[in-house]
N, C-alpha and C positions, 0 to 999 in steps of 0.2 A: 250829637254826642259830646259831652261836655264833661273835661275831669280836667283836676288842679293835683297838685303833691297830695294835699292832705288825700284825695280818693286813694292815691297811688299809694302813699304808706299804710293804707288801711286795708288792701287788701288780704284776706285772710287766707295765709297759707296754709294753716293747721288744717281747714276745710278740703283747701285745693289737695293737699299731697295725701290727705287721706284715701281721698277719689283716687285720687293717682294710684293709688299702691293697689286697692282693692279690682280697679282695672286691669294693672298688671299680673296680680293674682288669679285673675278671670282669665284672662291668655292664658297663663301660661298651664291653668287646670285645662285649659278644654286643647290644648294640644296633647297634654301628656292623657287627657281620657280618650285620643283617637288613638296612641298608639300605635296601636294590634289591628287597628279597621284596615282589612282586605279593599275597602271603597274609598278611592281617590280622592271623592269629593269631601268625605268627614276626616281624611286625613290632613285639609288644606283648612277644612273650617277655623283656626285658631289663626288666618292668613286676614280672611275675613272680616272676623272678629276684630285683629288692628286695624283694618280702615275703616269698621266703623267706630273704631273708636278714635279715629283723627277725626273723624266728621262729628261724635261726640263732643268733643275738645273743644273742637269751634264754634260747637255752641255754646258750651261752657262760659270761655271767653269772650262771644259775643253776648249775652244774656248779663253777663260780669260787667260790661263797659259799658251796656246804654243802659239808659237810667231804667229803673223799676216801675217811673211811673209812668212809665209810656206802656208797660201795658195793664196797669191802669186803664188809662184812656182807651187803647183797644179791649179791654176786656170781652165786651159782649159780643162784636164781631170774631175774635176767638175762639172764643163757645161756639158761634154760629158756624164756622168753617169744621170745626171738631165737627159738630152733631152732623153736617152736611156730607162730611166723609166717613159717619157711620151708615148713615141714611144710603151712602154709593155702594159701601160693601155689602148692606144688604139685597142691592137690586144687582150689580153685578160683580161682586169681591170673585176673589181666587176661594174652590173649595180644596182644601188642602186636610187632612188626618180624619175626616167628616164633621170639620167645620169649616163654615164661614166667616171669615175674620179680617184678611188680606184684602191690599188694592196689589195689583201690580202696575209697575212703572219700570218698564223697560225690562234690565236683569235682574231687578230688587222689588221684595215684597217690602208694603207699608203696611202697619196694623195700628187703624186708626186709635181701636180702644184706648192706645199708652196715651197717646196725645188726648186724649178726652180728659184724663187723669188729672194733667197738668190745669187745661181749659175749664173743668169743674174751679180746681181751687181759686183760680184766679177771677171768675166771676163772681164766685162766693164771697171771695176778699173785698171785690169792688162793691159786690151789694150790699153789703154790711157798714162801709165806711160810708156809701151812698144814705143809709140810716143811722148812722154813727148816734145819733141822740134819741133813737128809739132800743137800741139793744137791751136784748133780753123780754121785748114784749112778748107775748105767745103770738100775736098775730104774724109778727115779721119772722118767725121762724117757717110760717107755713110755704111761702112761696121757694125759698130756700129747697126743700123738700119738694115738692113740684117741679121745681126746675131739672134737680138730678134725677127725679124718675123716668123720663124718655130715654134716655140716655142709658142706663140703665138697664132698659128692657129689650134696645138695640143691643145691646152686648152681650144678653141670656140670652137672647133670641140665636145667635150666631154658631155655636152657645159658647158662651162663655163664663159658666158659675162664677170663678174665680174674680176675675174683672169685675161682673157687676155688683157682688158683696164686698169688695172694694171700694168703689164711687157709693155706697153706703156708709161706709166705715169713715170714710174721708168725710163725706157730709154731717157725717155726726158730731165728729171730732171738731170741725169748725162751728157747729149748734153747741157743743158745750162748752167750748171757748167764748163763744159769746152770751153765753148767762141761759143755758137749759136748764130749767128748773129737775128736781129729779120727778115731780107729781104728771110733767112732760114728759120725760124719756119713760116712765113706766107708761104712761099712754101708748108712747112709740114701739116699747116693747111689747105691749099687749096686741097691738094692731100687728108689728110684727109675726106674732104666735099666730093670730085669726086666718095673715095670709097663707102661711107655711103649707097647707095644704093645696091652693094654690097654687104656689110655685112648685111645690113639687110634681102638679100634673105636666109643669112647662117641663120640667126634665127631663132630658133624653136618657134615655135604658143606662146606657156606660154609667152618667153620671149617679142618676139613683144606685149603678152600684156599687160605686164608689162612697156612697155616703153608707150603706151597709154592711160593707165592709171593714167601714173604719168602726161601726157600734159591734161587730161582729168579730173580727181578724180574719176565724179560721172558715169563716164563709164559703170563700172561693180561691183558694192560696194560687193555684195556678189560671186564673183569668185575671177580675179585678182587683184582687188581693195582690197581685203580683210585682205591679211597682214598692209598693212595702216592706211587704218581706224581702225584696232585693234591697231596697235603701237599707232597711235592719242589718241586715247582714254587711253590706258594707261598712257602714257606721260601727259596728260591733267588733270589726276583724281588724278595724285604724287600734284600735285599744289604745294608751296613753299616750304613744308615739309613732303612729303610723307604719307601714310597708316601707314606705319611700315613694318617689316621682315616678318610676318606672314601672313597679311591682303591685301596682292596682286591679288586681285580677278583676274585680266585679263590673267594673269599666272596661278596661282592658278587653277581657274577654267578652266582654257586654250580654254578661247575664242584668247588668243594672240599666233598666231606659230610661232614655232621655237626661241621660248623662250630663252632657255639656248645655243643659236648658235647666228644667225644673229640680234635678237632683244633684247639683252639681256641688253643692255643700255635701253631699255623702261622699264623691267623688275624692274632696278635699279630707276629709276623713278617714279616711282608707288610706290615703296617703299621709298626712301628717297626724293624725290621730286626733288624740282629746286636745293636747297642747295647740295645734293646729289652728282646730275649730275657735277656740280660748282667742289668739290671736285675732281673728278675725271677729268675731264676735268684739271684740274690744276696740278694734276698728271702726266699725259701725258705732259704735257706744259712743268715743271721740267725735264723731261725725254729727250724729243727730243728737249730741248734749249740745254741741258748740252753735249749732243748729238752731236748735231753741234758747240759747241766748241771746243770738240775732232778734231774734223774734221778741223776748223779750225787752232790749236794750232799745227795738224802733220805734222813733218819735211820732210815727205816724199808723192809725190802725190797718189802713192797706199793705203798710211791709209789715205791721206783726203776724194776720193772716197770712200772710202770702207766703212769710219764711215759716211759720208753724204747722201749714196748711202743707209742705211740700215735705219738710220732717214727717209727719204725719202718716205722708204716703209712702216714706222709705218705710219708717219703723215698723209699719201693720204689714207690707209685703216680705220685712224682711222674719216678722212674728211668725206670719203664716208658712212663709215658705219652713222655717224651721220645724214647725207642727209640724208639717206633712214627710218631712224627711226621718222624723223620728217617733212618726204613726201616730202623734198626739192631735190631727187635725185629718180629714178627708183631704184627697188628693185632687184640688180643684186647678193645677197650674197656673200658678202663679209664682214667677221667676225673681229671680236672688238677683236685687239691685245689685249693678253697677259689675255683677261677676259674670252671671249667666248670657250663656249664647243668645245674642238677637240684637239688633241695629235701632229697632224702632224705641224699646224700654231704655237701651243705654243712652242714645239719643235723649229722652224726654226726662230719664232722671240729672243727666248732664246738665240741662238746661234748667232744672229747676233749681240744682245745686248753686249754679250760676246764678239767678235770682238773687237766691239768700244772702250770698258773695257782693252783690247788688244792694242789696240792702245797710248791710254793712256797714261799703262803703260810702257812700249816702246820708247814713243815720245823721249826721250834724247838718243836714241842708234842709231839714222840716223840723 
């Protein structure tokens, strides 16, 4: 690992304390949503939540200090170890809510998916500089696509909708970054459509209905319909300026699930209101513009993929999570970067922020 001044004046704060702040706001919602919980354990989860976020940190900071192009060079064994710990979960993962998703490791669950996230981009990035003077052919986009399919199908399979329409989203995003024609992506799209009844056979009941529920609303208010109309309501009752930190009844009292996970922007809305949300939303905005600046300012095509490639992945999960909390998308869980309860997503988006941070600082050395 090798840094002079110029890396060290070049590190970008505006990125770091952005993260910083939107972690801190992830504490401090998923303590004030246990409240009221009678159960000892979700009263402590916001305890948690800090140590993995010191263990986030230092990846942050380690990702930030060795150079970017090292993994580069590791990229493809990367992918390999990702796909090799989806490949464990499904022969013997933790079944946990009735799915399969978890390794365990001693007193902590892994969920390989988040790291597959990171592992997609970064081989994408490498195979694309690897043909840096064919970009945009049709042919070199095919493999690309192939590659994330496996992958893919280990995380619907688990199931996991959300995830795997993600490692979608992300492969797209790097196919139109690098010169997808659009007489392509209507290919893609059509094939797309051809499959959809296919995948819908892969779905499990919950999921199917949750996806008709959202074309529907008043379907099934109290089964599938029911994380919605809770989020509605929360979100509805923050009105311009919120309850306050204490007085979040729909958490609190937890008619709202999965509170300090998938919904926990509702959470924050209930308490601080519209203003609230505003903030935070603008935070991310700060985040993933500065983000793609990186990306754009890099001398070399592996750090523009790799910091656009990881922007990428915040903006679509932080798009989606949004849908789903204000019923404008199905309820596939997919968790609110860098706020939401979990070790394995805080971890992976840390590191990836790191990257970019990486890149950065770097940009005058290629």
């Amino acid at each position: 690992m090798y840094l002079d001044r110029r890396m060290l004046a070049n590190i970008d704060w505006r990125i770091a304390g952005t993260a910083l702040a939107l972690i801190g706001v992830g504490i401090l919602t998923i303590w004030s949503a246990n409240l009221g919980s009678p159960s000892p354990p979700k009263q402590t989860l916001y305890l948690r939540q800090t140590l993995y976020s010191v263990v986030a940190l230092l990846a942050l900071l380690t990702a930030t200090f060795i150079n970017y192009r090292t993994a580069a060079r590791f990229a493809y064994p990367i992918f390999g170890v990702a796909f090799a710990l989806l490949l464990l979960v499904s022969l013997t993962g933790e079944v946990g809510r009735g799915a399969q998703r978890w390794l365990r490791i001693g007193a902590w669950s892994l969920q390989p998916s988040e790291f597959m996230k990171l592992a997609l981009i970064v081989v994408l990035a490498r195979y694309f500089e690897d043909h840096k003077e064919r970009l945009g052919h049709p042919r070199l986009l095919v493999i690309p696509a192939m590659v994330a399919l496996p992958p893919m199908l280990l995380v619907l399979k688990q199931p996991d909708l959300g995830t795997a329409v993600l490692l979608g989203l992300l492969t797209l995003s790097v196919l139109l970054l690098v010169g997808l024609r659009m007489k392509h992506l209507l290919f893609l799209a059509a094939a797309a459509a051809a499959m959809a009844p296919v995948l819908w056979s892969f779905l499990k009941d919950y999921q199917r209905r949750r996806v008709l529920v959202f074309l529907y609303p008043e379907l099934d208010p109290s089964g599938a319909g029911y994380h919605i109309a809770q989020s509605k309501i929360a979100v509805g009752s923050g009105e311009l300026f919120g309850k306050g930190l204490k007085a979040a009844s729909q958490s609190q009292l937890h008619f709202l699930p999965a509170s300090q996970t998938d919904f926990i922007l509702a959470v924050l809305a209930e308490q601080w209101g519209f203003i609230g949300c505003l903030v935070i939303l603008l935070l991310y905005y700060v985040l993933i513009t500065r983000g793609l600046e990186i990306a754009r300012e890099s001398k070399d095509i592996f750090g523009a993929l790799l910091a656009f490639g990881i922007m990428a992945m915040i903006a679509a999960q932080l798009v989606v999570n949004v849908g789903m909390v204000v019923g404008l998308m199905p309820v596939v869980g997919i968790p609110l970067p860098l706020l939401s309860y979990g070790g394995s997503s805080l971890v992976v988006t840390c590191a990836g922020i790191g990257l970019v941070m990486s890149v950065h600082m770097r940009r005058f050395l290629y």
